[in-house]
KEPAGU-250206 format. One record per residue (C-alpha): residue in one letter; x, y, z negated. Coordinates in pm, whole numbers, plus 50000, padded with zeros to 5 digits. Each point is the difference from the previous one (the first is absolute). Layout:
KEPAGU-250206
aXYZ ...
This chain:
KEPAGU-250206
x838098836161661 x502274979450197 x503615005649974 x502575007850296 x502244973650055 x503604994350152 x498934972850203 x497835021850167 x502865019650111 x501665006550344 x503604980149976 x501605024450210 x498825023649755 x502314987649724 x503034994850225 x502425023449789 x497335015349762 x500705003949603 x498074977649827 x500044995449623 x498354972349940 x498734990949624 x499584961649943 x499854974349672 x503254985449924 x499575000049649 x501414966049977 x501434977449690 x503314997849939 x501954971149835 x502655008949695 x502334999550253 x498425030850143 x498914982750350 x496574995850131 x498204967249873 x496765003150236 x499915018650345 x497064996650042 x498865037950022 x503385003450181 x498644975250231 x496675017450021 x501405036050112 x501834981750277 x497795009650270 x499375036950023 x503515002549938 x501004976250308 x497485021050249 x501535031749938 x503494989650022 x499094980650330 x498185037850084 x503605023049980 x498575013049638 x502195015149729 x498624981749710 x500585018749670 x498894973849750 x498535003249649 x498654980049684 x500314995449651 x501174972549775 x499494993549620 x498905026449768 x503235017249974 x497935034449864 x500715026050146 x504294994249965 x502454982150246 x500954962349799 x502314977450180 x498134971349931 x496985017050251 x501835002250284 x499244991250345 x503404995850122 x499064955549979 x496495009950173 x501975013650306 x502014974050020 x497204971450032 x497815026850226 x503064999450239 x499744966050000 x496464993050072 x499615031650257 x502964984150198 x501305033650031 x502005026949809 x498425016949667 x502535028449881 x499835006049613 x500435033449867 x500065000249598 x498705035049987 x496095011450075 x499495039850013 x503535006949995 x503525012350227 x500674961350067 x495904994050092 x499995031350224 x502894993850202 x499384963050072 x496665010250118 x501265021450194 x503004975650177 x497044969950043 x500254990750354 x496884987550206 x498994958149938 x501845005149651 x498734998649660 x501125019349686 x498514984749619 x500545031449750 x499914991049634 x497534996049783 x497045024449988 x499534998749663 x503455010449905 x498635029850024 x497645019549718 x497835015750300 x498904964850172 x497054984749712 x499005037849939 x499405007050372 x501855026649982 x499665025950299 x503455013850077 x501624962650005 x497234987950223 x500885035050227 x503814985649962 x499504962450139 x497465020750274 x502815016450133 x501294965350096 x497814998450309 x496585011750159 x498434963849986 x498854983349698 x499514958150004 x498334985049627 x500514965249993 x500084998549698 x495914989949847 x502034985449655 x500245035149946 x497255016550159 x498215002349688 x502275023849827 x500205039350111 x503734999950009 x502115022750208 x501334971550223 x496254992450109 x497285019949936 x502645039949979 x501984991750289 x496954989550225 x498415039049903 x503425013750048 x500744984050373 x496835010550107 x500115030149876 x502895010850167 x498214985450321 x500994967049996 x498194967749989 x499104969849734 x498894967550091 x499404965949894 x503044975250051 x499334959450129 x499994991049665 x497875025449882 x497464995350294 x499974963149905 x498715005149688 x497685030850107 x498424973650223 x499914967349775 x498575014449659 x497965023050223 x498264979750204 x499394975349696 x497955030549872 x498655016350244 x498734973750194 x501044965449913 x498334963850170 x497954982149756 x499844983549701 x502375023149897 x501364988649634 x502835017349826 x502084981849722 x501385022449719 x502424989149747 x502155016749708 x500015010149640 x498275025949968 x496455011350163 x501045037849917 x502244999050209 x497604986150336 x496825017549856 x499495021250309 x500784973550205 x497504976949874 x497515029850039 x501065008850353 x499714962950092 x497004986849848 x497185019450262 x502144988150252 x500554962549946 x498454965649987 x502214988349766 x502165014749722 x501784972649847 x501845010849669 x502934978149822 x503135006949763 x499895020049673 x497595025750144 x497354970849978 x500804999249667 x497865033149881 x497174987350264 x499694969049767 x500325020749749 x496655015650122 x498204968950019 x500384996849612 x502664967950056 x503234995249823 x503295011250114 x502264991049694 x503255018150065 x499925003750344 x500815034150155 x497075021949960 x498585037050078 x497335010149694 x499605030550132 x498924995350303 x497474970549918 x496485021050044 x501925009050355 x499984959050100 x496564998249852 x498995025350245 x502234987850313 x498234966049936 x496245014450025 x501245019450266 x501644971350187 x497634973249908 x500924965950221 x502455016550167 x502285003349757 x501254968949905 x502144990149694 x501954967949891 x497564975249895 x503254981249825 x503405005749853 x502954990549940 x501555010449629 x503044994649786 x501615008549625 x502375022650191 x500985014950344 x502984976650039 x501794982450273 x499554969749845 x496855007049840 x497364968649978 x497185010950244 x496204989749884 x497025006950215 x496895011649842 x496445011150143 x499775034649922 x497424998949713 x502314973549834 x502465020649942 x501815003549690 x501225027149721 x503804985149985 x499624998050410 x501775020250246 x498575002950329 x502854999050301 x498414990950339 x496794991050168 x498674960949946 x499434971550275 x496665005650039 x500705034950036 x502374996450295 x497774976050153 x497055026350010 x502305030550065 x501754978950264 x496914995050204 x498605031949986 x503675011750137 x499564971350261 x496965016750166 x500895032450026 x500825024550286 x501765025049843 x502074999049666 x501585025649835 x502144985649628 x501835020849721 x501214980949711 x500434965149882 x498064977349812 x502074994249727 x503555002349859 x501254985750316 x503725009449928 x500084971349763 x499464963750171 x497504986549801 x497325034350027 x500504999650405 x498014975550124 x497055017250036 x501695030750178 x501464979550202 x497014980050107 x498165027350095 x502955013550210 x499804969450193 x495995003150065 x500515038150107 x502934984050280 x497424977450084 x497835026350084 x502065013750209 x501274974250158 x496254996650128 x500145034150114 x498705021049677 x502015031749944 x501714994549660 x502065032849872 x501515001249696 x500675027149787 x503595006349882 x502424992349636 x499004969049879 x497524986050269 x502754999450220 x502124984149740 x497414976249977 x499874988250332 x503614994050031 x499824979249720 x496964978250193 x502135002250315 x497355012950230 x501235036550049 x500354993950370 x496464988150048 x498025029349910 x498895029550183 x501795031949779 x502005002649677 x500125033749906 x502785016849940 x498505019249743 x499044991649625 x498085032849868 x499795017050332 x497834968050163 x497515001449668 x499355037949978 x499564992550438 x497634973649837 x497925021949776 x499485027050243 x502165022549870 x501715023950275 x504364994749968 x501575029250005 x502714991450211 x497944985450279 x497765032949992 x503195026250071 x499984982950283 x498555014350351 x496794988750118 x499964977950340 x498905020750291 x497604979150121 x498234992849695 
């Protein structure tokens, strides 16, 4: 069912309200301890902005690292605050407590337009096991619940799925932030009802990892193109040689069956390009796929392959990508990543929607330069392929059901 949402809101509604709101700024952080990429900083921007410009009392949460279950210095958020200041263009209070004195009394001072960052969620034990009575504990920090957080709407933690059960149990509400919405709309759409030829692109290492995806996607698309390692075990299926290139055995009678299954629509590299090693300065060979050898290691899609992939990308309507073609951290395995990065922004740029799914693919199109060109880059990683493969998130379901729906 479709979710309620905070843009759907009254303003004058949030003028002075409590609002804890639960968002993604699980961001790197350089030796230095300071963040090296805002970009999901950046991202959790605007629900933040509307209900500072509404009066709210934002009470705001997230996790960072996998600090397990223990406060560690190095985790903090105290350097998240300080660039969130910065790109809301208004004050962010840090508190370095959670469920504590410090945490309760803060909450209790914030004024209206202001916004208060507690520490880390996963400094505490309670947050990865869901744990009731902390969820009841951040629920007591106001009657209106905002996720905007879909990197972690996969996981039933108590920051997402236990505090959206707890606010509304204690007759309060839960609803979808502008991020969240966003990507409600984007990989929904693409799913439910997306404008044809709809082709999807997956990438990666391993096909165990995207199996229900490619299942969930096949009925539904005209295309399922199909690069990096997982390609690997497909070939594997077709009886060719792989040499020492990064391989699933087990799952092998699983590609056999995806490619009956699939038939033209699924559509592998036709060539390769292989090395002795995985090096940056590796010597790069291109081989047809049935010419490949036992001493070879296979790295990134060919020419040909791009050229083929690259058109089928070119006439679509709607794309949706997860996962490079190759090794593209290392120069001389990105070209075919990054060619195909450039045919999806050419898509778009002719009106296709293009959405991307999170973790690498977005790495990948910074490194092609055409991040600003495409329709959606998720935010989330795992959350945006279980959304993928059907599978119902745990934090987006805790949340209340639009009205109107």
């Amino acid at each position: 069912m479709p979710k309620a949402l905070l843009s759907a809101l009254p303003t004058d509604a949030l003028k002075g309200r409590r609002v804890v709101v639960r968002a993604d700024l699980n961001v790197p952080l350089s030796e230095a301890g300071e963040v090296a990429d805002d970009t999901r900083i950046q991202a959790s921007v605007a629900s933040l902005r509307h209900l500072v410009e509404a009066g709210a009392r934002v009470v705001l949460l997230s996790h960072l690292g996998r600090p397990k279950g223990r406060p560690d210095p190095a985790a903090s958020l105290a350097p998240v605050a300080r660039v969130l200041q910065s790109a809301l263009g208004s004050p962010v209070r840090f508190v370095p407590d959670l469920v504590g004195d410090e945490a309760a009394a803060a909450v209790a001072s914030l004024e209206p337009g202001r916004v208060l960052l507690l520490e880390n969620t996963r400094f505490e034990a309670g947050e990865t096991a869901d744990d009731p009575a902390l969820a009841r504990v951040l629920a007591g920090y106001g009657d209106l619940f905002v996720n905007d957080a879909f990197g972690t709407a996969h996981r039933a933690h108590a920051s997402t799925a236990g505090i959206a059960s707890a606010i509304r149990a204690a007759g309060g509400r839960a609803v979808a932030g502008l991020l969240l919405e966003r990507e409600l709309q984007f990989l929904g759409d693409a799913l439910a009802d997306p404008e044809r030829p709809f082709v999807a692109i997956l990438g990666g290492a391993k096909i165990s990892g995207k199996i229900d995806v490619v299942e969930a996607l096949l009925p539904r698309v005209d295309r399922l193109i199909v690069g990096g390692a997982m390609a690997n075990t497909f070939f594997l299926a077709l009886g060719l040689e792989v040499g020492h290139s990064l391989v699933e055995p087990d799952r092998v009678e699983m590609a056999r069956e995806l490619l009956e299954r699939g038939g033209d629509r699924l559509l592998l590299p036709i060539d390769v390009r292989v090395a002795d090693e995985i090096a940056p300065d590796a010597e790069v060979r291109v081989r047809a796929r049935a010419e490949v050898r036992p001493g070879d290691r296979i790295a990134d899609i060919g020419p040909e392959s791009e050229a083929i992939f690259a058109a089928e990308i070119r006439g679509a309507r709607t794309l949706v990508w997860n996962g490079p073609m190759g090794v593209f951290e290392l120069e001389p395995f990105r070209g075919g990543t990054v060619q195909l990065a450039h045919a999806v922004a050419d898509a778009a740029d002719g009106g296709a929607t293009a959405v991307l799914g999170g973790g690498d693919s977005a790495a990948a199109a910074e490194v092609a330069g055409v991040s600003d060109r495409l329709t959606h880059i998720s935010t989330g990683g795992g959350a945006s392929l279980e959304f993928l493969a059907g599978e119902a998130l745990p934090g987006i379901e805790a949340l209340d059901e639009r009205e109107d729906a």
